[in-house]
C-alpha positions as CSV (number, residue, x, y, z in Angstrom):
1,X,-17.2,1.4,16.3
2,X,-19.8,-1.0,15.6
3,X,-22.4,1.9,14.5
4,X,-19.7,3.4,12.4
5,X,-19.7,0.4,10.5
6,X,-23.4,-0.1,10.4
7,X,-23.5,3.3,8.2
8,X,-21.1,1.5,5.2
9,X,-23.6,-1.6,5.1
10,X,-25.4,-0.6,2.3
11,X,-23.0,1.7,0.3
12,X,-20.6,0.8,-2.4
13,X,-18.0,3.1,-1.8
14,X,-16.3,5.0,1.1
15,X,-14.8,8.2,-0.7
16,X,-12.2,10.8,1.6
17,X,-10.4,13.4,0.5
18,X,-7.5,15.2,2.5
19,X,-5.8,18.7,1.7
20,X,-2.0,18.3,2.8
21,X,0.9,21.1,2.9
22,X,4.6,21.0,2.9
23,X,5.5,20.7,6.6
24,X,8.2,23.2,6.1
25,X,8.4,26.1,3.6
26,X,6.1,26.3,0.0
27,X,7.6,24.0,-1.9
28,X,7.6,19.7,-2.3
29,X,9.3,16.9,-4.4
30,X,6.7,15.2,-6.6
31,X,7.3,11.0,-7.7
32,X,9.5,11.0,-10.4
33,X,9.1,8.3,-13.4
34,X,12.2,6.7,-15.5
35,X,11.8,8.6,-19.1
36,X,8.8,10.8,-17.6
37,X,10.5,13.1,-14.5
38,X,7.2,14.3,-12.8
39,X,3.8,13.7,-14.0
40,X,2.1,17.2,-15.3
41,X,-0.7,17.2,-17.0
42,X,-3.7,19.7,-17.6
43,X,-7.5,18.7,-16.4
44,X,-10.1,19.1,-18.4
45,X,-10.0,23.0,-17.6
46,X,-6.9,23.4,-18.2
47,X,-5.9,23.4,-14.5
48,X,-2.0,22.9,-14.4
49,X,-2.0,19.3,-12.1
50,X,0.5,17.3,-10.9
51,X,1.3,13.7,-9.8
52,X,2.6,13.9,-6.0
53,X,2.3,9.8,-5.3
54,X,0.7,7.4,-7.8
55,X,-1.7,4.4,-6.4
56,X,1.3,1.8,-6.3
57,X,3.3,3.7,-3.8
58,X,0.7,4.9,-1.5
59,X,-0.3,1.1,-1.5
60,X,3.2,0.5,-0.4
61,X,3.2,3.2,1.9
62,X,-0.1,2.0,3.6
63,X,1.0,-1.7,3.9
64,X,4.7,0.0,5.4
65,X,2.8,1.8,8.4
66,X,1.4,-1.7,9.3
67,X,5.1,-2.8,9.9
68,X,7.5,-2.3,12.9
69,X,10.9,-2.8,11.6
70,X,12.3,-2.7,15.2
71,X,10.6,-6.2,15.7
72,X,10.4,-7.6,12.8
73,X,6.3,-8.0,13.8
74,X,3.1,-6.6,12.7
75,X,2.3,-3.1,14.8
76,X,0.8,-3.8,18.2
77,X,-2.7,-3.7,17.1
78,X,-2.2,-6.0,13.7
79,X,-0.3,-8.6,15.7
80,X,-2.3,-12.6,14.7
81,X,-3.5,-11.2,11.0
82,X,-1.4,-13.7,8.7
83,X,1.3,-12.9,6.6
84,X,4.1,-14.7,4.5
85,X,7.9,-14.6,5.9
86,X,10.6,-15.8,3.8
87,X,13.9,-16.7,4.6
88,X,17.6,-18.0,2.8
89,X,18.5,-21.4,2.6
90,X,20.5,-20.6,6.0
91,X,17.5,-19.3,7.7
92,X,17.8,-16.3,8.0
93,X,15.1,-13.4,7.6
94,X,14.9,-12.1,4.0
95,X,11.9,-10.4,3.8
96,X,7.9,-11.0,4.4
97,X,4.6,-10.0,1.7
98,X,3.4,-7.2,3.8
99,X,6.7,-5.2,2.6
100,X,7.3,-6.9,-0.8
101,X,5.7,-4.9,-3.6
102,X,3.3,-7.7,-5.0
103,X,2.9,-9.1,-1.8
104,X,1.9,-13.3,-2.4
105,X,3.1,-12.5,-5.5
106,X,6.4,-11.9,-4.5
107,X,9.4,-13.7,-6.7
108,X,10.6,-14.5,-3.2
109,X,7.6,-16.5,-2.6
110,X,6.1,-18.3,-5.9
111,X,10.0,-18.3,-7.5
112,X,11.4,-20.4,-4.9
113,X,13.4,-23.7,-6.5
114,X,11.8,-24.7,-2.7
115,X,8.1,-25.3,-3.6
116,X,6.4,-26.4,-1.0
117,X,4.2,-23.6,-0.2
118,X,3.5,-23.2,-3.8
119,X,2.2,-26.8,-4.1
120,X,-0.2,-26.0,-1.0
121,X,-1.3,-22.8,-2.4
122,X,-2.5,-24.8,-6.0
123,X,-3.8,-27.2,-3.7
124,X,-5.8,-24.4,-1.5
125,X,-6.9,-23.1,-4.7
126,X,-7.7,-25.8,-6.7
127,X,-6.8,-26.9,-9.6
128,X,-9.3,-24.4,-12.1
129,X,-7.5,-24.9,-15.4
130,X,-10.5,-23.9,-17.1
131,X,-13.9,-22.2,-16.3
132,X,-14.8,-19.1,-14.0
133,X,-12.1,-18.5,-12.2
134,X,-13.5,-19.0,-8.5
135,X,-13.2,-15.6,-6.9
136,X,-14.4,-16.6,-3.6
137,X,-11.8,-19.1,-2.9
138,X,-9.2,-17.0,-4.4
139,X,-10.5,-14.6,-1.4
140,X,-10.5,-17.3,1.5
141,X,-7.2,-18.6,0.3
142,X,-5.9,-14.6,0.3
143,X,-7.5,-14.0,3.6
144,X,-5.7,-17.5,5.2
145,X,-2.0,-16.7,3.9
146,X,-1.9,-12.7,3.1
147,X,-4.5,-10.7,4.4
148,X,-3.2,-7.3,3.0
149,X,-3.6,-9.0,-0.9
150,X,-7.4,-8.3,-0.1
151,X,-7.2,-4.6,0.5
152,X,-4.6,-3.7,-2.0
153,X,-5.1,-6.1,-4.8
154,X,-2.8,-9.4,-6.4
155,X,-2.5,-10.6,-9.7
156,X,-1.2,-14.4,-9.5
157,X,0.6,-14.5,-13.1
158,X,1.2,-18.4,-13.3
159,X,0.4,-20.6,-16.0
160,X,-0.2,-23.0,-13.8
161,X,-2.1,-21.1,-10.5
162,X,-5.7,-21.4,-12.9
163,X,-3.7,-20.4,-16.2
164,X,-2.5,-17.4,-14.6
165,X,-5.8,-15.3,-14.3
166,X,-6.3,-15.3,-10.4
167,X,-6.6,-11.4,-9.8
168,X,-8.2,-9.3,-7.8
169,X,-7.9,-5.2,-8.1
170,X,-7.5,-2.9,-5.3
171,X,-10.1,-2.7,-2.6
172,X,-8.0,0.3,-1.2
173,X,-6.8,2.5,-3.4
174,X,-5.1,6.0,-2.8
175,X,-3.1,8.8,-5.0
176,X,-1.8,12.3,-4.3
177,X,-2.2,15.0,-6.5
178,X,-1.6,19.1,-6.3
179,X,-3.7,21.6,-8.5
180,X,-2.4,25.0,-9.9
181,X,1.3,23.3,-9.9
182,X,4.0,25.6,-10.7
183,X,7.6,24.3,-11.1
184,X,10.1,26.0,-8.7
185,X,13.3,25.3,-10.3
186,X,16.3,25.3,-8.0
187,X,20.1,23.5,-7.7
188,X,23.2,23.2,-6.9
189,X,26.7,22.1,-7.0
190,X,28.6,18.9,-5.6
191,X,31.9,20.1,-4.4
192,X,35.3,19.3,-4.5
193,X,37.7,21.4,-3.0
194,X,40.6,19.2,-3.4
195,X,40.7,18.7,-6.7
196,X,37.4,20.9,-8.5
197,X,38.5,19.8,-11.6
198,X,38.6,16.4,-11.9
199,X,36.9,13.7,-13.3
200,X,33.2,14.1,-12.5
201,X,32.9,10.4,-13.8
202,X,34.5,9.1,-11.0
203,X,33.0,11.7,-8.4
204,X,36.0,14.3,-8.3
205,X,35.4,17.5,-9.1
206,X,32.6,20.5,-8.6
207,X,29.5,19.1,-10.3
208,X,26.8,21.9,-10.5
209,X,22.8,20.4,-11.2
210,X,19.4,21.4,-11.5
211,X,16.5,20.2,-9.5
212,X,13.1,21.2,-10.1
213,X,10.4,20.9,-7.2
214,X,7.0,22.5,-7.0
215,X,4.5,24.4,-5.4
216,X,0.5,23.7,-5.3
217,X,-2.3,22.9,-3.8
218,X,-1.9,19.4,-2.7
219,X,-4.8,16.5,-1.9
220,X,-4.4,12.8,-0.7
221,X,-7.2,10.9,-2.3
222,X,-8.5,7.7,-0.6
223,X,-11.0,5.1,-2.0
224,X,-12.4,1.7,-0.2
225,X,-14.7,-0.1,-2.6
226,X,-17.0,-1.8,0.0
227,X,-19.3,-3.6,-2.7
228,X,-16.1,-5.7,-3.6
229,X,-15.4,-6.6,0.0
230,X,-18.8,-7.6,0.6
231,X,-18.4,-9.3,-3.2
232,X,-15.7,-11.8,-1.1
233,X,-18.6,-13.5,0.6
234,X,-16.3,-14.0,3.5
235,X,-18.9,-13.1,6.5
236,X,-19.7,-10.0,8.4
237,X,-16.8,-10.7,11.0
238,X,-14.4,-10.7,7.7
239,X,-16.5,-7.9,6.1
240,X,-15.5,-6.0,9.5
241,X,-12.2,-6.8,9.9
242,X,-11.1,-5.6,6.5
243,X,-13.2,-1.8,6.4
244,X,-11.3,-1.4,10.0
245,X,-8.0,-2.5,8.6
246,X,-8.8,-0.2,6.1
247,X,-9.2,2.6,8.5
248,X,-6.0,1.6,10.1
249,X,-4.2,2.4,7.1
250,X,-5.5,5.6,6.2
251,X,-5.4,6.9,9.8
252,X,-1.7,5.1,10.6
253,X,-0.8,6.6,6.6
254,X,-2.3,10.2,7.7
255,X,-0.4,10.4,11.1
256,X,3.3,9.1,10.5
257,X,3.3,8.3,6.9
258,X,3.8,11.3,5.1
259,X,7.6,12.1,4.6
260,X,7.6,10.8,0.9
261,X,11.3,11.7,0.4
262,X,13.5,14.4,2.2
263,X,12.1,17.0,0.1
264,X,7.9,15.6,0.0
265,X,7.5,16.1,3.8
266,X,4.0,16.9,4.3
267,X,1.0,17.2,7.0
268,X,-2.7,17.7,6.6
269,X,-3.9,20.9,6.3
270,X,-7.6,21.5,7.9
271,X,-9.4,18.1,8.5
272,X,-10.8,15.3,6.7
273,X,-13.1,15.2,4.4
274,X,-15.6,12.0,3.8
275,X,-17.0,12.7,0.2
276,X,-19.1,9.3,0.8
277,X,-21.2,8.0,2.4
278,X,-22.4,11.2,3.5
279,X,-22.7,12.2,7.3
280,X,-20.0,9.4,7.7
281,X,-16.8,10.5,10.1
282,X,-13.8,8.6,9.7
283,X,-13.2,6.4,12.9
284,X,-9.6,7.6,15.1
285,X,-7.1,5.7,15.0
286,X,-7.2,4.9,18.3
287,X,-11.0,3.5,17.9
288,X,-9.2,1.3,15.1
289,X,-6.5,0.5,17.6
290,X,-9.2,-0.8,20.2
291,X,-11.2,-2.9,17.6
292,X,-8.3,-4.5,15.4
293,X,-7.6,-7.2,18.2
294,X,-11.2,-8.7,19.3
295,X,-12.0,-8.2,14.8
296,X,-9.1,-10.4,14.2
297,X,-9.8,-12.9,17.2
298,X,-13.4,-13.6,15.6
299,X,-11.7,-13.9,12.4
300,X,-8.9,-16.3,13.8
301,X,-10.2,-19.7,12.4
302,X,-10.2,-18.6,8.2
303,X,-6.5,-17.8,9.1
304,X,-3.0,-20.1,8.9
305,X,-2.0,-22.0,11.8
306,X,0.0,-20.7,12.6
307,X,-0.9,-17.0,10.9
308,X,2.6,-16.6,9.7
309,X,3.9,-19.1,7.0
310,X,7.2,-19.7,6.8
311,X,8.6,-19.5,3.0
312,X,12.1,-20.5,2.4
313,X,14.0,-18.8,-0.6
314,X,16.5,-20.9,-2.9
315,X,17.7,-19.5,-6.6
């Protein structure tokens, strides 16, 4: 593992591309947007493209595969990286920033009437009212509380967390796009064969709809900006531990992640494809599996003690 990382010293970018098919059948459910439906567009030749997943959900979806709901834990391999749990005011398990959308920027966190973890964050991060905003201890305050905010970005909106402008953008970024899209319209009817005429208001009744899904060529694209993880200034052991994290994700993502909704079940079709660095190949997960535990040992001291900080929730 260690000479696969030796290859991304130098490089700013780590660039894969992966073709994906519908795991049954031709045809797949795209995201949908309120006012919007699917997200078609032409490219620049007039291609017919289509929006499968857009860069916030697979950023969800990457930081879901890192999550084992049966234990309420980190996966096996993750297990000592630091994260934020929050519970009610009875103590009981609400939810944590690995799953929340914003992650340390959760309302569950920072919105709390309780604010004792929000008075040690300003304290962690200093007070920076004015100036450059310090982007170095925004990252060693990231890395010690939420380690994901590092990979997939935060924006810490707060007048009074450095006049609300500590952000960082996405270090890990992915979308999911089809070419040569065609819309396969379909539907259907919700019945009711007690009563097919009533009040389809209230449910009753037959209740016919349309559904349009598509057909295309699909491609999951994945982008680690290496110049800003080496722009944290965290160390080599840091450095490390976030590219194989990284590689986690995108692997974990690749092998169980890719049932979007009941009708976006895809798998990869053909291999993957590393557009950058060139001659790089893409660590298995297993490799990542087997180097996650000693990386996050030699990272152990920049984390929380413990790693999980526990956040209580009052309205």
């Amino acid at each position: 593992m260690d000479q696969d990382l030796d290859i991304l010293r130098d490089v700013p970018r780590m660039l894969i591309e992966v073709n994906l098919k519908p795991l049954q059948g031709t045809r797949f459910q795209p995201t949908g947007f309120p006012d919007l439906g699917a997200a078609t567009y032409q490219a620049a030749d007039s291609t017919s493209m289509l929006l499968v997943e857009s860069a916030q959900s697979m950023a969800n979806r990457m930081e879901a595969v890192c999550w084992d709901e049966g234990n309420n834990d980190w996966t096996e391999a993750l297990k000592g990286l630091p994260y934020i749990r929050v519970i009610d005011k009875n103590g009981k398990l609400l939810t944590n920033s690995i799953l929340e959308s914003h992650r340390i920027n959760s309302p569950y966190i920072l919105e709390s009437k309780d604010q004792a973890f929000f008075d040690k964050l300003r304290t962690d991060l200093g007070v920076m009212g004015t100036g450059r905003v310090n982007l170095q201890l925004l990252a060693e305050t990231l890395l010690k509380y939420d380690v994901n905010s590092l990979l997939h970005g935060v924006f810490l909106a707060k007048s009074n967390l450095a006049g609300g402008r500590l952000r960082l953008p996405r270090a890990l970024s992915s979308f999911v796009e089809a070419k040569d899209a065609s819309v396969a319209p379909s539907g259907g009817v919700k019945k009711d064969e007690v009563n097919p005429k009533g009040e389809a208001k209230k449910g009753f009744g037959h209740v016919p709809f349309h559904r349009d899904e598509y057909t295309g060529k699909i491609t999951a694209f994945f982008n680690l900006d290496l110049s800003q993880i080496r722009g944290y200034r965290l160390g080599k052991n840091v450095e490390d531990l976030l590219i194989v994290l990284a590689i986690y994700k995108i692997r974990k993502l690749l092998s169980e992640g890719l049932r979007f909704r009941t009708a976006c079940d895809l798998e990869i079709d053909g291999g993957i494809l590393v557009k950058r660095p060139s001659g790089f190949s893409l660590p298995s997960l297993n490799d990542a599996e087997k180097a996650l535990p000693s990386l996050i040992e030699h990272c152990r001291s920049s984390f929380a003690e413990p790693a999980v900080t526990t956040v209580k929730f009052e309205e």
